[in-house]
C-alpha positions as MATLAB code, in Angstrom:
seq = 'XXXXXXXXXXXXXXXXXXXXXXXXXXXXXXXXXXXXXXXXXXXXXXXXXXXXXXXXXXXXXXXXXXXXXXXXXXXXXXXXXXXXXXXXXXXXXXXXXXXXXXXXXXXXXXXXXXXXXXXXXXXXXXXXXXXXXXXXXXXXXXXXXXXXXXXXXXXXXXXXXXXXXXXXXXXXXXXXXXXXXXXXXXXXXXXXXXXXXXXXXXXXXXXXXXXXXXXXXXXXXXXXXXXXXXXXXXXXXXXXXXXXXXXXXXXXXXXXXXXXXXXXXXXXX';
ca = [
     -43.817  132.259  -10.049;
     -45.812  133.637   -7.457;
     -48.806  135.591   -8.385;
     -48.451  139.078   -7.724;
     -51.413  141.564   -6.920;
     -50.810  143.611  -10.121;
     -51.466  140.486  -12.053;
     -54.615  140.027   -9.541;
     -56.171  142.992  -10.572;
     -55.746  143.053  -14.052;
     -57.401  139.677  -13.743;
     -60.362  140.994  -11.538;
     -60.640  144.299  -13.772;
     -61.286  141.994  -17.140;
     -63.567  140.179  -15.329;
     -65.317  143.270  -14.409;
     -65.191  144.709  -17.748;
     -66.342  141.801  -19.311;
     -69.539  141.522  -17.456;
     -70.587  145.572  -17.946;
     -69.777  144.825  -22.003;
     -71.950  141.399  -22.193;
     -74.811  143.276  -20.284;
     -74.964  145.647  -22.759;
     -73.978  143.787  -26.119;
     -76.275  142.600  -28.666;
     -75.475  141.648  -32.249;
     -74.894  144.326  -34.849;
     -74.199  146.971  -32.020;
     -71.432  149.536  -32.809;
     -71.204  151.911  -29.599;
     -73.146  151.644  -26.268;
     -72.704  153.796  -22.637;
     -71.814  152.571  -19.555;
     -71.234  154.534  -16.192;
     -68.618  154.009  -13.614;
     -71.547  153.053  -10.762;
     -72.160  149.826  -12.690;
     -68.715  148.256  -11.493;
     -70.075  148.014   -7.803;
     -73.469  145.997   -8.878;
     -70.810  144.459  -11.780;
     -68.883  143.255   -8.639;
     -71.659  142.394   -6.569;
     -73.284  140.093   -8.778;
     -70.471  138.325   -9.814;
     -69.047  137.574   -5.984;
     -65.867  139.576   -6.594;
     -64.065  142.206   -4.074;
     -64.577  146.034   -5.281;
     -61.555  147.471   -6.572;
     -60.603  150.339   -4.566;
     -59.860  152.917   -7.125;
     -62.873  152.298   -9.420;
     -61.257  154.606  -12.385;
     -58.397  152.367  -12.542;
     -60.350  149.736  -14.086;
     -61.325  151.245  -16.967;
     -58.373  153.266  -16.925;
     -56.289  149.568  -17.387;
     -58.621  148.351  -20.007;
     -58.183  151.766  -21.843;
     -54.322  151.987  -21.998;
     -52.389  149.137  -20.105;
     -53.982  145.978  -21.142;
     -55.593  144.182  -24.382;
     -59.803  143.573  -23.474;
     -60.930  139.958  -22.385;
     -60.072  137.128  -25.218;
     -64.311  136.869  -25.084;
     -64.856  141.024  -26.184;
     -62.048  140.484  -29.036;
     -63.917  137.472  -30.285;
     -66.743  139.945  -31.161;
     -65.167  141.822  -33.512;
     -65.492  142.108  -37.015;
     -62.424  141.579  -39.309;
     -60.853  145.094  -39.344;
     -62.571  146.873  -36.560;
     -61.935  146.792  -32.804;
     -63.928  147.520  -29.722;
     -62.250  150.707  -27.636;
     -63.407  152.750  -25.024;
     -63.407  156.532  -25.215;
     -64.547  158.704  -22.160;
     -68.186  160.322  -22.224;
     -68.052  162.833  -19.289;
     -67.644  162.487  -15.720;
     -67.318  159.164  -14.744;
     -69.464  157.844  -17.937;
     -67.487  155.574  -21.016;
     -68.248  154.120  -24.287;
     -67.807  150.955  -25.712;
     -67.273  152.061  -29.323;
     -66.219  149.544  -32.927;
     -63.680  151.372  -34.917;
     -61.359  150.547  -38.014;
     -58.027  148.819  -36.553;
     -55.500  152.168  -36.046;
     -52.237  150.717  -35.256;
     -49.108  153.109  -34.448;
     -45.967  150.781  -34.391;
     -42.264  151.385  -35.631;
     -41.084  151.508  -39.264;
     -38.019  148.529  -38.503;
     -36.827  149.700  -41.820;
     -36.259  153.287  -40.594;
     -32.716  154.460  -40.603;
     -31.549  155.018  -37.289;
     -30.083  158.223  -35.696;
     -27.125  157.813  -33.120;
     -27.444  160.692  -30.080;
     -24.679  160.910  -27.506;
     -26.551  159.653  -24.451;
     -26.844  162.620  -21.964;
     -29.055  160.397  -19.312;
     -27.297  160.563  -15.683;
     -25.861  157.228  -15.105;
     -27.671  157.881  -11.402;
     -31.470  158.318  -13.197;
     -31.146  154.734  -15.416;
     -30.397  153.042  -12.456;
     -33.211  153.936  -10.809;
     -36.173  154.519  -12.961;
     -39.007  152.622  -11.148;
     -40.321  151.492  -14.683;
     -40.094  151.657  -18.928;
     -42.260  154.798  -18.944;
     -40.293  157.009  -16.428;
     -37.375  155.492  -17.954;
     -38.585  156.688  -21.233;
     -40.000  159.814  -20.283;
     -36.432  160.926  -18.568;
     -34.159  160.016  -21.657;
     -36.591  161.964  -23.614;
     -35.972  165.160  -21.724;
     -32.428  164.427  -20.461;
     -31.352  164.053  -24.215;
     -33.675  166.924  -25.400;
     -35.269  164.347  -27.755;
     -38.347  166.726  -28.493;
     -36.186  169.511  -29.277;
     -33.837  167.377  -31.272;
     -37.097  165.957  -33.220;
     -39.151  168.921  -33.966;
     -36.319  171.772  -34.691;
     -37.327  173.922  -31.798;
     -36.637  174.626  -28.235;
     -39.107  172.510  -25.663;
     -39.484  172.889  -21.656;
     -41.247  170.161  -19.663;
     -44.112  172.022  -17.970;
     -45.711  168.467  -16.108;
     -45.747  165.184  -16.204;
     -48.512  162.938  -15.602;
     -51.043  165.520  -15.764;
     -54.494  164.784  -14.623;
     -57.314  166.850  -15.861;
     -60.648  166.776  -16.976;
     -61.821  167.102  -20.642;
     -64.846  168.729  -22.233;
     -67.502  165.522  -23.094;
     -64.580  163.102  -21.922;
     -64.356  163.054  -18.724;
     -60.600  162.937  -16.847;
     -57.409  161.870  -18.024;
     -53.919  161.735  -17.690;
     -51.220  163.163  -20.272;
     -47.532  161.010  -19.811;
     -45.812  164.376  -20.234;
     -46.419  167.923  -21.198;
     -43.905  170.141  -22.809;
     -44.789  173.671  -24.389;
     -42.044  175.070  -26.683;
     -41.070  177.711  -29.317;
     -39.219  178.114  -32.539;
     -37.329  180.955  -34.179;
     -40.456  182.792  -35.197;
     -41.711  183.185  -31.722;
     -44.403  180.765  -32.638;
     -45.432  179.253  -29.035;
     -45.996  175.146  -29.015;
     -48.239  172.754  -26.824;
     -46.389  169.298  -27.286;
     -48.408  166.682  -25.291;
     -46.193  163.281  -25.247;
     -47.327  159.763  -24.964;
     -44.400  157.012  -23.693;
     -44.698  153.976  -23.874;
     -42.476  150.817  -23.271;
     -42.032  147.393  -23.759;
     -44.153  145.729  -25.705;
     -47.010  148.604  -25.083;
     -48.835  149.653  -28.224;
     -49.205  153.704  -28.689;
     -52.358  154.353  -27.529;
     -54.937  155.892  -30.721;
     -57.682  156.938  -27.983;
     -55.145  158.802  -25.810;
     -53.527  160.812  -28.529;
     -57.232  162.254  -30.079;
     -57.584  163.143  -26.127;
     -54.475  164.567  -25.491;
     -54.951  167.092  -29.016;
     -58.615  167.927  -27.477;
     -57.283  168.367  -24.186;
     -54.610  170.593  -25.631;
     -57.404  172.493  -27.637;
     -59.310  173.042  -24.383;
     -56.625  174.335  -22.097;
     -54.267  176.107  -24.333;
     -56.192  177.443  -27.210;
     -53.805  179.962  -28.523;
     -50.473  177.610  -28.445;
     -50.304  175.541  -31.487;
     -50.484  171.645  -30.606;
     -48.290  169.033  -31.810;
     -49.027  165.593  -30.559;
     -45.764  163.522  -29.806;
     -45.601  159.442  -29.016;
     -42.397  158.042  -28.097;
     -41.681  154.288  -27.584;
     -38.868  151.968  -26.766;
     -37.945  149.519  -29.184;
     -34.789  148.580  -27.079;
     -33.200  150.207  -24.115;
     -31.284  152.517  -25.872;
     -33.334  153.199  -28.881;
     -36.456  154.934  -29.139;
     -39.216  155.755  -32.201;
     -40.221  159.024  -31.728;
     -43.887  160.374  -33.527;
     -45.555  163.275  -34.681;
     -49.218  162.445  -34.990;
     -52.419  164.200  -36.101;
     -55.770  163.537  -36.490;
     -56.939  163.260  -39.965;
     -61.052  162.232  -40.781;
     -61.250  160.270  -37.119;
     -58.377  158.283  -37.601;
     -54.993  158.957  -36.052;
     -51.858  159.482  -38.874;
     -48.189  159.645  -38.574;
     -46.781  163.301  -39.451;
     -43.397  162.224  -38.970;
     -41.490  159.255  -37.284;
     -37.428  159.281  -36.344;
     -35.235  156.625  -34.738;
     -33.067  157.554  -32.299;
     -29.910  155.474  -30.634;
     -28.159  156.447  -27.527;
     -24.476  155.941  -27.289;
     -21.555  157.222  -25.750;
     -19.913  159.665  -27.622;
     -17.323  158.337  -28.762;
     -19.404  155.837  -30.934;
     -20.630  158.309  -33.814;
     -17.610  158.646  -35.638;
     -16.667  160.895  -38.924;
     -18.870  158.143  -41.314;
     -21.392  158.559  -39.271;
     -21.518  162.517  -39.064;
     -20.491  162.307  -43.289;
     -24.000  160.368  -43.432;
     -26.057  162.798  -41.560;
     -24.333  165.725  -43.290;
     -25.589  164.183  -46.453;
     -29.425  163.664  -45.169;
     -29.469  167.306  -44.272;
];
């Protein structure tokens, strides 16, 4: 198969990432800085083309794609090297306890009648929008958290307080019965894509910063096939990222839930 020029650039952007993190690495080191200006002298000393967009390199590393086989090797049994953003254009390489957000398989599962326009699944451009739109067509927030939700933007790019910028998949703010007023920020991811620990503790601070008198409720949704998706409350508990809640949900025509199904749900109520 024919290389294409994503696959270039995630190549070029490891590469890039893995020289800044071996300048700076020494045995026993937990956490150490780097800025954004050492990917052209990165670049330049290695013989490589610049990237372009300069943020999307750490960006990738950050969200899209695991760190170079050589950073994981340096990592202690139970930890794992992240990055977190340290103000304008500044990062840091930081060794934290392994947080992983995946599926319960052994969840029940929770059939929806699929409300997606048959138009808007055929053309998604990829497993995030397509995520993101059965989300909102199917009112999967609302249906999850018990109260009424209204996408206010999706990727939203903003700057943070001591973090620098970053982008939030999908904001929604909402409210319930007793006019309490929500801040939902939601996380999508697809495929085989991990949830993302560092963007949810930015999203809640982000959502702290900008809307300090809604009350914020982090969500994470994921595909685990086409037509079924985890859905996640999450908080932040001690530094570490915890699951408030977690619900399956399958979407099928209508006419597949039938009376055993609605007797089941009647009973879980």
């Amino acid at each position: 198969m024919a290389d294409t020029s994503d696959t270039r650039n995630q190549s070029r952007y490891k590469v890039l990432i893995e020289k800044i993190f071996f300048d700076h690495y020494k045995d026993g080191l937990e956490e150490f800085a780097f800025a954004r200006d050492q990917l052209p002298v990165a670049a330049n000393a290695l013989g490589i083309e610049l990237p372009k967009n300069l943020g999307d390199v750490v960006y990738s590393i950050r969200y899209r794609t695991p760190m170079p086989d050589s950073i994981l090797a340096t990592q202690p049994e139970g930890k794992e090297w992240i990055i977190e953003g340290a103000g304008r254009s500044r990062y840091l390489f930081k060794l934290v306890p392994v947080n992983r957000i995946v599926p319960n398989a052994n969840l029940l599962t929770i059939k929806i009648p699929d409300a997606t326009p048959e138009i808007i699944a055929a053309y998604a451009l990829s497993d995030e929008q397509a995520l993101l739109a059965k989300v909102r067509y199917n009112r999967l927030i609302d249906i999850f958290l018990g109260i009424a939700a209204y996408s206010l933007q999706n990727h939203l790019r903003t700057t943070v307080s001591g973090i620098g910028q970053i982008e939030i998949d999908e904001i929604y703010v909402g409210l319930d019965r007793h006019g309490r007023q929500y801040v939902l920020p939601v996380q999508a991811k697809g495929g085989r894509d991990q949830l993302s620990v560092v963007q949810t503790k930015q999203d809640i601070l982000c959502c702290s910063e900008k809307f300090p008198n809604l009350i914020c409720r982090s969500i994470s949704a994921q595909f685990m096939a086409s037509d079924l998706i985890a859905m996640f409350e999450l908080a932040v508990e001690d530094g570490h990222v915890k699951v408030v809640d977690e619900k399956h949900y399958r979407l099928v025509p209508s006419d597949q839930i039938g009376s055993d199904d609605l007797r089941a749900y009647n009973l879980r109520g």
